[in-house]
C-alpha positions, 0 to 999 in steps of 0.5 A: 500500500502507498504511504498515505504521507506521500499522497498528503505530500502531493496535494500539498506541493499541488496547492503550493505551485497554485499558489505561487502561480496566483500570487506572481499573476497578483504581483504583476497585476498589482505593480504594472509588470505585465509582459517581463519576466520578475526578477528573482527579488521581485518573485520573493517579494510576491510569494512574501506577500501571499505566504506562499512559502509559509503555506508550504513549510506549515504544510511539510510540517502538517504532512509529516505527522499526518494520519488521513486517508488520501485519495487518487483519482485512477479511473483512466489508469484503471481503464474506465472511460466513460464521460457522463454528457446527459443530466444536466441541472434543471430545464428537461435534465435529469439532474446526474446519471447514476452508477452501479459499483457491485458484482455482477458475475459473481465472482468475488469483486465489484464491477460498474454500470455506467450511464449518461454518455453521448451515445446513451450506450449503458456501459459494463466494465468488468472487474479483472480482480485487481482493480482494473477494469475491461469494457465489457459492453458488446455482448452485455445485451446492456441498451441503448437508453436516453435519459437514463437517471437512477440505477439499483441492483438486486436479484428480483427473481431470486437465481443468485445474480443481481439484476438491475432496474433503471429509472428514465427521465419521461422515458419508460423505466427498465428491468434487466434480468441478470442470465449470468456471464455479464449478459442481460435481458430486458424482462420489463414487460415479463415482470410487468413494469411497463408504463414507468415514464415518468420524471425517474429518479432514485429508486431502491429494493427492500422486503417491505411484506417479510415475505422472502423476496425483494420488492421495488421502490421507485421515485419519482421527482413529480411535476418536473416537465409538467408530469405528473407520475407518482412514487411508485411501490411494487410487491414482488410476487414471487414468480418473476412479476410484480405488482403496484401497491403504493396507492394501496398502501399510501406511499403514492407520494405526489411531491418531488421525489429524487431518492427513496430508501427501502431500509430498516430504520427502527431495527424490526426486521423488516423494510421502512420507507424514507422519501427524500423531496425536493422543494420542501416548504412547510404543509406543502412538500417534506421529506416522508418516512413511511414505517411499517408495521406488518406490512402496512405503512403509517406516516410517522409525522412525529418522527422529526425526520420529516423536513422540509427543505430541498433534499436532494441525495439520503444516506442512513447509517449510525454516524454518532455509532450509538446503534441506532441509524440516523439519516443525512439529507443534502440540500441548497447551500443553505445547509444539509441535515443530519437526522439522529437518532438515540431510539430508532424512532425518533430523530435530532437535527444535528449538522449544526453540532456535527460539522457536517452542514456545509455551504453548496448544492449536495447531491451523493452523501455516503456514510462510511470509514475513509481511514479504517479507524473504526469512527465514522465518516462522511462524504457528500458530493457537491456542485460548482462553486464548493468543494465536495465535502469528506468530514472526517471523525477525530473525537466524536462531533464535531468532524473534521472537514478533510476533503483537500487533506485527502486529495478529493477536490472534484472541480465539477457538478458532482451529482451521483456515488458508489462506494466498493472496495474495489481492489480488494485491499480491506479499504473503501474506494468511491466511483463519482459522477460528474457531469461533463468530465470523466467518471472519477474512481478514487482509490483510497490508501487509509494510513498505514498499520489501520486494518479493515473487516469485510463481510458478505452476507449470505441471505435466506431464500430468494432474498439471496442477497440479504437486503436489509440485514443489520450487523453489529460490529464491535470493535474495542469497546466499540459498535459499527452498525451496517446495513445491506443496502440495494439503492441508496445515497443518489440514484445508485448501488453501491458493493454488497459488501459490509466494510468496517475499519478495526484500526491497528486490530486485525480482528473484530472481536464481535459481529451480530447478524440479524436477517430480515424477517420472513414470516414471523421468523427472524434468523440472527447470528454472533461470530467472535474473533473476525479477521480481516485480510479476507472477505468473511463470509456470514451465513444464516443459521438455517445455511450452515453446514449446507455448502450447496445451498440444496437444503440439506448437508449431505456427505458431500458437505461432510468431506468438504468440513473435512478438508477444512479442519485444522485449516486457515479459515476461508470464504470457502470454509465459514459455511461449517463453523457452526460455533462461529469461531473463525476456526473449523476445528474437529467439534464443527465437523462433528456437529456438521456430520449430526446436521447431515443424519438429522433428516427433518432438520429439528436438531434430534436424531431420532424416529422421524429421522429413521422414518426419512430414510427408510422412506429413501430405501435404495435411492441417493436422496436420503444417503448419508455415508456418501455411496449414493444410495440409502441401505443398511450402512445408512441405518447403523450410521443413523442408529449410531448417532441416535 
């Protein structure tokens, strides 16, 4: 990893020579000079007179002992060019184009989903695994599609691939189901979802009726261009289709919508929903936060999260990590808002004391940990005029405003964000959207001897991705509270993967996963001693010892938990830690192998196993000595274990 050190070093001579340019060009200005070259005495009095020079040494000074992430801009080095034209602010624009940052062909590392290029073309670059990018476009099946606004990400259908939806500005709204091998098909009639054409914007995917699979939140910035379209909630109904239910259910907001999150804001296992409105004005338009209660959502005026300003990009995460999640809205220059919150329920207007207002047009925000030393921190993109913001958490609030320490100064519009570690160096990278220029991918280097946790949730059922989950992470007295989230921040999808900064540990001492609901069921799950330096993989309950997810541990599964004995622990391995140790040691293999003769699953050996397996007489379903077929040596192992 490169010295953080070295990077602060190179915005600091960056600033330095900018300065020395404006105070020589002021020098010339100001004493008639123009049209010869300064003297040498002449160019010491002008960077005298601006402190060019006492900037620098205060700068080596501040450098030296420095301790802040540092963030390069690699993304043409990395091979991702793409220049964003399309969603210019106002008039018939879409207001920014957003991204997709997340793995679609399963393999392990995140890939991109651009829009908004000249040629419409949404584009495909695949993640070689070092963090390197090929346009993978022709072939993709990826369309052809003008006016594209929002992007989410999630396996609608349950077949273990991320699918993607794609909002449009007054152009109609698009479903791409995921075949697998980076190649999509538009199932948007199938699924029917036809008629989306509205003014498209941020949308999001979430289990709202606990039902096992992901259904579909879509916002609509209502009464742009004279349409009227309104929010929209989609059920997923389990066989590929879904359908609207937001008149039904009351969500059917008729404001400027620019983002709607499908989260579990009170912690009850299932989805609320939180609509962030533009052009808010007190008993007119406000931001609304729908909670649910069974599958029914109330407005929760008295929530304190309903505001009216002009809210643009939303984020929830647990930035004063009390473990509870607070809400961070952008907005005008006349300040963003961060909602937090001791209960879960109800909310604080907080920026003031925080530090976190700022002073542009906010667009993108992201709560996450820059610098991987467990605190929490927070980005918001910005517009011309203001920097983007990047406050960082020193000792609690307020944060620190750090973005030109770290080397984010993005001159543009700034409007949309997704967030991967994408080079798979245990930190967090950022892929921004600005208008007019090239995509920027800001490859994060955390100060050296800081590690980072990263965890991939495995989910129940057709939920395959675990929308929704929380997951506690403890830390040296510590708590980090993360979310899996499809669609968020602005109009985008960002990695699956749950990222936590340990500091100098290299272990967590603690992770506490808790699944959506399904049902009145609610999965939950504690790991000890977590390591970093891998992506951990964190099953359910339900899942372990199942490597194949065909509902059952057969002696396949036996021989696999075998080889993981006395192992290093691996990706491959966490499906048979049945303790949740981080180890698979000999008492995980003997727990595993009673998993594989307990039949009906209900943690006894016993008669209705025994029933099971006679009933499986001479065929491979029930086999549990892995001969592939069920005969006398199948009873004794049973009545050996009984």
């Amino acid at each position: 990893m490169p010295d953080p050190g070295v990077g602060v070093m190179r915005w600091a001579s960056r600033e330095y020579f900018s300065r020395v340019r404006r105070a020589i060009a002021r020098f010339r200005v100001v004493n008639g000079l123009n049209g010869r070259r300064l003297t040498r005495q002449e160019n010491a009095m002008a960077l005298s007179a601006r402190g060019a020079m006492e900037f620098m040494v205060g700068a080596i000074t501040a450098c030296a002992a420095a301790d802040v992430p540092f963030f390069y801009d690699e993304a043409l080095k990395r091979g991702i060019s793409y220049v964003v034209i399309d969603g210019a602010f106002g008039g018939n624009s879409q207001y920014g184009c957003g991204v997709a940052l997340c793995d679609l062909d399963q393999d392990g590392d995140d890939d991109i989903v651009a829009m908004g290029a000249s040629t419409n073309q949404l584009t495909l670059f695949e993640n070689n695994g070092a963090g390197h990018f090929v346009d993978r476009t022709v072939g993709s099946g990826l369309p052809v599609a003008a006016r594209a606004s929002g992007i989410v990400a999630g396996d609608y259908d349950g077949d273990g691939d991320l699918d993607l939806f794609v909002t449009r500005w007054l152009q109609p709204a698009m479903l791409l189901r995921n075949e697998g091998a980076l190649h999509f098909v538009n199932a948007t009639a199938q699924a029917l979802l036809t008629g989306i054409s509205g003014p498209g914007s941020g949308c999001a995917f979430g289990d709202y009726d606990a039902d096992g699979d992901i259904d579909l939140a879509v916002g609509m910035r209502t009464g742009s261009v004279s349409n009227f379209m309104r929010n929209r909630l989609y059920r997923n109904n389990g066989n590929g289709t879904f359908t609207d239910v937001a008149a039904a259910l009351g969500v059917d907001d008729s404001f400027p919508s620019f983002q709607c999150l499908l989260q579990d804001f009170d912690r009850d296992g299932d989805s609320d929903l939180y609509v962030s409105t533009d052009k808010g004005f007190p008993g007119i338009a406000w931001n609304r936060f729908f909670r649910n209660q069974g599958g029914v959502f109330t407005e929760d005026p008295d929530s304190g999260s309903e505001l009216t300003i002009d809210s643009m990009g939303v984020c929830a995460g647990d930035l004063d990590m009390n473990g509870h999640i607070d809400i961070y809205c952008t907005n005008l220059p006349t300040g963003n808002a961060l909602l937090a919150s001791d209960d879960s329920l109800h909310y604080t207007r907080r920026d003031g004391d925080a530090g976190v207002r700022g002073s542009s047009t906010g667009w993108a925000p992201l709560i996450f940990d820059a610098d991987n030393d467990v605190d929490q921190d927070l980005f918001a993109c910005s517009m011309t005029g203001a920097p983007d913001y990047l406050w960082l958490t020193e000792q609690g609030f307020p944060l620190i405003e750090s973005q030109a320490a770290c080397g984010i100064g993005d001159p543009d519009d700034s409007y949309c964000l997704g967030a991967s570690d994408i080079d798979s160096d245990g930190d967090v990278d950022l892929l921004m959207q600005s208008r007019g220029v090239n995509l920027r991918m800001y490859v994060n280097t955390t100060p050296l001897g800081n590690h980072g946790l990263t965890l991939r949730i495995i989910g129940v059922g057709k939920n395959t991705y675990a929308v929704g989950a929380l997951a506690d992470i403890e830390v040296n007295g510590k708590k980090v509270l993360r979310e899996v989230i499809a669609g968020s921040s602005y109009k985008s999808q960002s990695s699956y993967l749950l990222h936590s900064g340990l500091g100098l540990n290299t272990t967590a001492e603690r992770v506490t996963v808790r699944w959506p609901r399904v049902g009145s069921v609610r999965e939950e799950r504690v790991l000890t001693n977590v390591p970093s330096g891998l992506v951990v993989a964190v099953y359910p309950p339900s899942r372990i010892g199942d490597a194949l997810g065909d509902g059952r541990v057969d002696p396949a599964d036996l021989v696999a938990c075998t080889a993981c004995v006395g192992g290093a622990f691996s990706a491959a391995c966490a499906v048979f830690d049945v303790d949740g140790d981080c180890d698979i040691d000999a008492a995980d293999r003997a727990q595993i192998e009673l998993r594989m003769i307990d039949l009906d699953r209900d943690g006894v050996i016993g008669a209705r196993d025994l029933a099971l397996l006679l009933d499986g007489w001479s065929r491979p379903a029930r086999d549990i000595t892995g001969d592939a077929t069920v005969d006398a040596a199948d009873v004794a192992r049973m009545m050996g274990a009984w």
